[in-house]
N, C-alpha and C positions, 0 to 999 in steps of 0.2 A: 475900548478893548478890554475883554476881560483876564483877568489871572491867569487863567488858564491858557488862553489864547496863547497872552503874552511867555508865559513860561515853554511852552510848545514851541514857539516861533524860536526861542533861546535854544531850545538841546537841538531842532533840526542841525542849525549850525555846529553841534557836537561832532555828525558825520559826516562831514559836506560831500566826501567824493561819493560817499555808498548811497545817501541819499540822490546826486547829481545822475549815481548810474542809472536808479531804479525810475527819478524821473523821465530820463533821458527813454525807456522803455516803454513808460503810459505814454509818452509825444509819438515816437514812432507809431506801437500799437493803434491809437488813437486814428490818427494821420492813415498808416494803412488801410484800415478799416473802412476808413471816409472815403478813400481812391479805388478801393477793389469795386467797393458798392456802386460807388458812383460809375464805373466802364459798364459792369454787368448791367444796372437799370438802364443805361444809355442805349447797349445794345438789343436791353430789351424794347426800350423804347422806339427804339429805328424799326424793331421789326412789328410791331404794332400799328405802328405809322403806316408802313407799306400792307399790310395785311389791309386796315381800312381804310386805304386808299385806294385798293386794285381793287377787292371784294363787297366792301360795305360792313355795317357791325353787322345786318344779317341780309342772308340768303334765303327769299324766297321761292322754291321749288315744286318739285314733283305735286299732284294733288294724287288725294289717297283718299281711300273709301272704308271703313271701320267693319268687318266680317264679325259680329255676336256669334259666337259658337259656347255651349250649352256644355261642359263636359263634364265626368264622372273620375272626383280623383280619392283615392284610397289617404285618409289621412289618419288614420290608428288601423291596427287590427281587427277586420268585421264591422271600420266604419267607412262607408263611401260616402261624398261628400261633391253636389252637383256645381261646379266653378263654373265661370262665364270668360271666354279670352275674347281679345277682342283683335285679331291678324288684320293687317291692312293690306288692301290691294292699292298699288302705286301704278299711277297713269303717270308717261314720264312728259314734263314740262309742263305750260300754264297756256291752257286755251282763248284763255280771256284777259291776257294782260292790263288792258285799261279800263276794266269794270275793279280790278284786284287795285290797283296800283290807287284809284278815288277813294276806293275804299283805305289802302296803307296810309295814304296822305292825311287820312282826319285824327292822327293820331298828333298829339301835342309834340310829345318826343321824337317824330320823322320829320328830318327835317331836308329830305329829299329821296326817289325812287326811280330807277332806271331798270328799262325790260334789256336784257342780254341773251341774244340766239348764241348759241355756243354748237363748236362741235370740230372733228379734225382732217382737217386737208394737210395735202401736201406743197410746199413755197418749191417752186420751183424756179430754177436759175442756169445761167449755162454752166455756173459751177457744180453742183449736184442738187440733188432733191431731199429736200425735209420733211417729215410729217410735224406737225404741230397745232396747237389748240387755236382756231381763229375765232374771235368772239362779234357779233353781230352786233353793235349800237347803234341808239340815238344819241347824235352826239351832246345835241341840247340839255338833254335829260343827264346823260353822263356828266358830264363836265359839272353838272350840280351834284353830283351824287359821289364823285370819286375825287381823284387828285390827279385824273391824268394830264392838264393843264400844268401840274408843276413837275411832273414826273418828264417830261420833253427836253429830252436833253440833242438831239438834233433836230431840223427840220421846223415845221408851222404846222400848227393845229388848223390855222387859215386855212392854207392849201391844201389841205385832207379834207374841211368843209365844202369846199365847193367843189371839189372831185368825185361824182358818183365810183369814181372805179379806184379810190385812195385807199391806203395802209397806212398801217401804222405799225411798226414791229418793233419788238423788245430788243435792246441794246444787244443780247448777248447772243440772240439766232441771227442777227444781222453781221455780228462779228463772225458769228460763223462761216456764215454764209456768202461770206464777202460782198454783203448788200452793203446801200449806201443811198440813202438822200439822193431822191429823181431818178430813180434808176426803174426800169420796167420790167414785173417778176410777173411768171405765171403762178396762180395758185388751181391746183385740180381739187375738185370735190367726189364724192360717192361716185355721181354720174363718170367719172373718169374723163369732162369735159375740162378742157384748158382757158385759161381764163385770165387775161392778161389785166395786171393791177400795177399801176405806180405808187413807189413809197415815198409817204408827203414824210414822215416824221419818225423818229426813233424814240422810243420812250424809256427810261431807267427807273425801275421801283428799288433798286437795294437788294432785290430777293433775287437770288442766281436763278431758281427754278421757274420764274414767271419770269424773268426776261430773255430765257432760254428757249423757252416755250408756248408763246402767246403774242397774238397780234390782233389786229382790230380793222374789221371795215366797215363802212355802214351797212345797218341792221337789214334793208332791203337787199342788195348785193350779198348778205348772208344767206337770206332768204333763197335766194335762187343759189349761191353756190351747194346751199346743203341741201335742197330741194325740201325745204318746211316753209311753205307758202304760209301758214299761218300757226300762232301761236310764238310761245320764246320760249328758252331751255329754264329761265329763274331770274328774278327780280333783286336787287342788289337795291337795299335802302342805309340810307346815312342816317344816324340819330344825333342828338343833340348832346346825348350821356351817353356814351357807348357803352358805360362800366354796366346800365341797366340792360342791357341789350337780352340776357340769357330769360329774366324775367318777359321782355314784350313777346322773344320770339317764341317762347311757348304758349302767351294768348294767341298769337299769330297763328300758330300750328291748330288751337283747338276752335278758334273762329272762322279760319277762313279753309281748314283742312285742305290743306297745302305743308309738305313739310318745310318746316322754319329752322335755320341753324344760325345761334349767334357766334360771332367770332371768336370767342372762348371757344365754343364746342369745338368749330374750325380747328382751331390752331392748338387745341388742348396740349397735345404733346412736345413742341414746343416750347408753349411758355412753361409747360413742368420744366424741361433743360433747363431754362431760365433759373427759375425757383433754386432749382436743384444745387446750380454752379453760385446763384448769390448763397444760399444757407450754407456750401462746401467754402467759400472764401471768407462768411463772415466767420464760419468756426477756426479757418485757420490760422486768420489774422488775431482774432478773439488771445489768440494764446502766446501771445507778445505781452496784451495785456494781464494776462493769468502769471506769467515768466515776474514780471515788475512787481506783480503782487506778492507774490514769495520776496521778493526781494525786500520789500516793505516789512514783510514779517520776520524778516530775519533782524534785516536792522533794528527794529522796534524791541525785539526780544532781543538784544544784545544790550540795546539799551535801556532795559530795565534792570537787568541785571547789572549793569554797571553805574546806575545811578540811586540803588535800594537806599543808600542813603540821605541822599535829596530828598528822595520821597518820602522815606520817614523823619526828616525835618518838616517838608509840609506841614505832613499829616499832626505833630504833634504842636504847628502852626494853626490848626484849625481845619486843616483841609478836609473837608469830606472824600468818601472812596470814590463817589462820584466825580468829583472835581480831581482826583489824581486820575481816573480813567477819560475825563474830556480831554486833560493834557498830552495822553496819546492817539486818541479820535480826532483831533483837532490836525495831528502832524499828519494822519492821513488824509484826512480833507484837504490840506494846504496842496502836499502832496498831486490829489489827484484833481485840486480846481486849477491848477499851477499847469498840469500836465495834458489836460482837457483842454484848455484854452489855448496851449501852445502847439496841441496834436489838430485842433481845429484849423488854426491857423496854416500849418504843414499841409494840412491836407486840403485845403482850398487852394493852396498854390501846388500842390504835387496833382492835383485834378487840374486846374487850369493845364497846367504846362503839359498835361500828357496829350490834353486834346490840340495842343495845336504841332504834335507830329505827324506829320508823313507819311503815311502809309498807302501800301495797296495792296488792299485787303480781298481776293476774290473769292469766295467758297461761297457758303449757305447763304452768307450776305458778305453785301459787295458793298466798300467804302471806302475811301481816299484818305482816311484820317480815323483816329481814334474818337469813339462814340461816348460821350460821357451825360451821367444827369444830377443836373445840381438839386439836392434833397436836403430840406431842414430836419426831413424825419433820418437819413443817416447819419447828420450833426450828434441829433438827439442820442438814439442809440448808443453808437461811439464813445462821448458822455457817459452814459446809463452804464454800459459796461464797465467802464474806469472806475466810476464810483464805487459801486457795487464790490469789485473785486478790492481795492484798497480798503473799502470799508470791511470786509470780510478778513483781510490782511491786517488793518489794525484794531479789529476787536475782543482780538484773544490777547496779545499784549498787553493791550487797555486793560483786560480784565484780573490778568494777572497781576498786575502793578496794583490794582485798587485792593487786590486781597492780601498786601504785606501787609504782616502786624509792626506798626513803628514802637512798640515799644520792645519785641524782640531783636529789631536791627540794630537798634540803638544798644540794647545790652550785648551785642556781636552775635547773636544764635540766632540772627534770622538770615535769608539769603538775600 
């Protein structure tokens, strides 16, 4: 232990309650920090989850044809200047699903691909009539390629297998709709024909607006309800990294000129909320930690001023200016390694305990409990923050103190 250390460790105990306060502020801030983070990535994380699990990291759709147009744009005064655009014309859907799909498969990073007719009928029951989105699969191919397997929260994926004329429907059009597991619904398509289907299973993705609005039959029975005997509406592929997805589905888009959307682009606006509400809570919390820091600088600057004469005993002990300025760097470090590691601790049990509340959560997303994600990079942060701010809090003290002259204190005209 050096001098300094040791002398630091002696005055903290000068203030113990002002000091005890300012800690007791970096624990909390800390601790906050760590639990706001932690709900906001959770519930980003649920909604992530459900997005590639319904949809896939990308959508591949409509195929499009590239229009070279030649034109003439004015770009100074007296200069025209011949541009080239290039408008696409969009054929909607994929003619050739399984020439597309041989081809998505050679790619290292897919690491599955499902063709989906898509398109909207209405579920009809003797309770009223719905319009909503029925989507046409295989289910083999599905079940590689999504999560509707675990998404099943009534009924058997079994018993939708071997029923050419099964459903599948989202948790929340079936509460609507007062459907229910083995029940026998018509579904009408364009044709205005009636079309009697039984529901094998209900399925729950988290997301209100797909389980409100989407259901699932085999991709043939599509076929004839929407009257698209060939072809599918877009191909839905899993990747191995999804975080690369925006990079593949743009080779996608200019190799196979089909357009390609990765699930970022999808859900863009979304995860901005996301973003938005973590960067609005870490600032808010942040300032628990900013509060303690002041608090640190008050202490500190009280107590130099009330110790000028220690300090020029040091100093005309030997002490360097520097070694009277580690004496007060050092009480903030203690300070905030003291306070880091007990805000850490806080906030690992104020995260646990919140996720094992209770709740029933129905809106944008739908969950029975508090969403939480356990992150070593919000440990860190939280940390980073503490430091920083205490450090900043006792570097003007520190520098204060190192520029008394000890041999004016000593003669009584210094402060």
């Amino acid at each position: 232990m050096t001098p300094p250390l040791f002398i630091a460790m002696r005055f903290i105990g000068y203030r113990k309650r002002a000091i005890l306060l300012s800690l007791t502020g970096v624990i909390l801030g800390v601790a906050f920090y760590i639990c706001a983070q932690a709900q906001t990535q959770g519930f980003e994380r649920f909604f992530i989850k459900g997005a590639l699990g319904t949809s896939g990291a990308i959508v591949i759709e409509n195929r499009f044809q590239s229009l070279h147009t030649d034109i003439l744009t004015r770009t100074a005064p007296g200069i025209l200047t011949l541009g080239h655009e290039k408008p696409r014309k969009f054929y909607e859907g994929i003619t050739d699903p399984e020439r597309l799909m041989r081809a998505v498969r050679d790619f290292s990073n897919v690491a599955g691909c499902a063709p989906v007719l898509e398109g909207n009928a209405a579920l009809a029951t003797d309770f009223r009539q719905e319009v909503f989105r029925v989507q046409g699969i295989d289910l083999d191919l599905h079940l590689k390629t999504s999560a509707l397997r675990e998404q099943i929260v009534s009924g058997s994926i079994e018993d939708f297998q071997v029923k050419p004329a099964g459903l599948i429907l989202g948790f929340g059009i079936a509460d609507k709709m007062r459907t229910h597991v083995g029940q026998d619904v018509g579904l009408i398509g364009p044709d205005g024909e009636h079309r009697t289907f039984r529901v094998c299973a209900l399925f729950q993705t988290g997301n209100l607006f797909i389980d409100e609005k989407y259901g699932y039959i085999h991709l043939k029975a599509a076929q004839s309800l929407l009257q698209r005997p060939f072809g599918v509406s877009h191909l839905m592929v899993k990747l191995r990294d999804p975080a690369r997805a925006p990079a593949l589905a743009a080779h996608f888009e200019r190799l196979f000129q089909h357009r390609s959307r990765s699930w970022q682009d999808r859900e863009r606006g979304s995860l901005q909320v996301f973003k938005l509400i973590g960067v609005s809570a870490a600032i808010t919390v942040s300032t628990i930690i900013l509060l303690a820091g002041f608090g640190i600088f008050n202490i500190l600057t009280l107590m130099v001023m009330d110790k000028v004469r220690e300090i020029a005993v040091l100093r005309s002990m030997g002490y360097r200016r520097r070694d009277i300025s580690a004496i007060f760097l050092w009480q903030g470090f203690l300070v905030a390694l003291m306070g880091s590691l007990l805000g850490c601790l806080l906030g690992a049990v104020l995260t646990y305990g919140i996720s094992q509340i209770p709740v029933d959560i129905k809106g944008f997303l739908t969950t029975k409990r508090f969403l939480v994600h356990w992150s070593a990079t919000d440990y860190l942060a939280a940390t980073v923050i503490a430091f920083v701010a205490i450090f900043l809090a006792s570097y003007f003290p520190a520098r204060r103190a190192a520029r008394l002259a000890p041999v004016d204190i000593l003669r009584g005209s210094g402060q």
